[in-house]
C-alpha positions as CSV (number, residue, x, y, z in Angstrom):
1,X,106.1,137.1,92.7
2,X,105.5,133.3,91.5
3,X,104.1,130.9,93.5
4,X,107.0,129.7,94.7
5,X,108.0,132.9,96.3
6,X,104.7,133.3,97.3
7,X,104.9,129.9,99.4
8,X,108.0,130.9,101.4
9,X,107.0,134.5,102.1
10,X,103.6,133.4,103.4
11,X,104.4,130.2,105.2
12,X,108.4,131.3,105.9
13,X,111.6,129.8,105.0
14,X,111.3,127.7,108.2
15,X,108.5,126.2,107.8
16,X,108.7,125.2,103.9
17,X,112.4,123.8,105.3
18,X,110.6,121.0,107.6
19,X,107.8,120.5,105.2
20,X,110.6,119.6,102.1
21,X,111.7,117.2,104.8
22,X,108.1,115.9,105.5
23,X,108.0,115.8,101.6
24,X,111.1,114.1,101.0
25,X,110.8,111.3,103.6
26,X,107.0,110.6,102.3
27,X,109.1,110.2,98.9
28,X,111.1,107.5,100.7
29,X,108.6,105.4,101.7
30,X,106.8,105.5,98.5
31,X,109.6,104.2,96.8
32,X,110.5,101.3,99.6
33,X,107.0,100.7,99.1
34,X,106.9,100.3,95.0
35,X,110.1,98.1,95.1
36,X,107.6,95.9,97.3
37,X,104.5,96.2,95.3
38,X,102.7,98.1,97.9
39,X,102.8,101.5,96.1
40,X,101.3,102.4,92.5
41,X,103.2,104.5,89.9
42,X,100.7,107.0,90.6
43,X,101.7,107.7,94.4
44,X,105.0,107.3,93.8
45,X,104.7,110.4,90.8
46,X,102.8,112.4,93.8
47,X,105.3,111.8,95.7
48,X,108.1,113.2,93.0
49,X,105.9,116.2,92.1
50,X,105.4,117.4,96.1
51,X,108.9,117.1,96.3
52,X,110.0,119.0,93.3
53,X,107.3,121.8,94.7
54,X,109.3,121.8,97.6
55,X,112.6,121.8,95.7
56,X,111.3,125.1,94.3
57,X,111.0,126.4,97.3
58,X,114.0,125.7,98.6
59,X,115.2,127.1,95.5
60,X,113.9,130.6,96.5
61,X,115.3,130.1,99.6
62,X,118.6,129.5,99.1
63,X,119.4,131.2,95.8
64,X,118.8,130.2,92.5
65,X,121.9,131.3,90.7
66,X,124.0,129.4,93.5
67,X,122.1,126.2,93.1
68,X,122.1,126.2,89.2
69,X,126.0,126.9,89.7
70,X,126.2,123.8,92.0
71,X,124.0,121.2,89.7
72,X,126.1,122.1,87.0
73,X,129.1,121.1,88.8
74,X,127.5,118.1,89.8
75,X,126.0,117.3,86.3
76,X,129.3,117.1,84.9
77,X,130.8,114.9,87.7
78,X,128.1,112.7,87.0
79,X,129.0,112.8,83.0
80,X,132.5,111.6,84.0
81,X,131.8,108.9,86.2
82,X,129.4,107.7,83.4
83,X,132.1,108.4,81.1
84,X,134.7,106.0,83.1
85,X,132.4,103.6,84.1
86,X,132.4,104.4,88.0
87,X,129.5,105.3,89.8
88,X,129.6,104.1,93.9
């Protein structure tokens, strides 16, 4: 079991769910706070790794293969908007 895995089934899926969410809006605010100066690199890189520890997670919850599937289809989507120019 990885430490991902060991997360969820210690803390539960529930529970890992509403901390990515605490995670993700702590992200936010670091970054509205670097684009005014009021936030180092450093916090805001705290910020990214907490979240992608709770992406992990998520990861385990949800199903890796099906979320692999999904940012491949999504990684070439973003190739051809690059590719044409578009991006919205």
């Amino acid at each position: 079991m990885n430490i991902y895995q060991l997360a969820v089934a210690t803390f539960g899926s529930e529970r890992q769910k509403k901390q990515a969410i605490e995670e993700l809006s702590e992200l936010s605010l670091a970054l509205i706070h670097s684009m005014s100066g009021k936030a180092t690199q450093e916090a805001v890189i705290d910020e990214i790794v907490d979240v992608i520890i709770m992406m992990r997670q998520l990861t385990e919850i949800y199903g890796e293969e099906a979320i692999n599937k999904r940012i491949e289809y999504k990684l070439d989507r973003l190739k051809a908007r690059i590719k044409s120019g578009y991006y919205d």
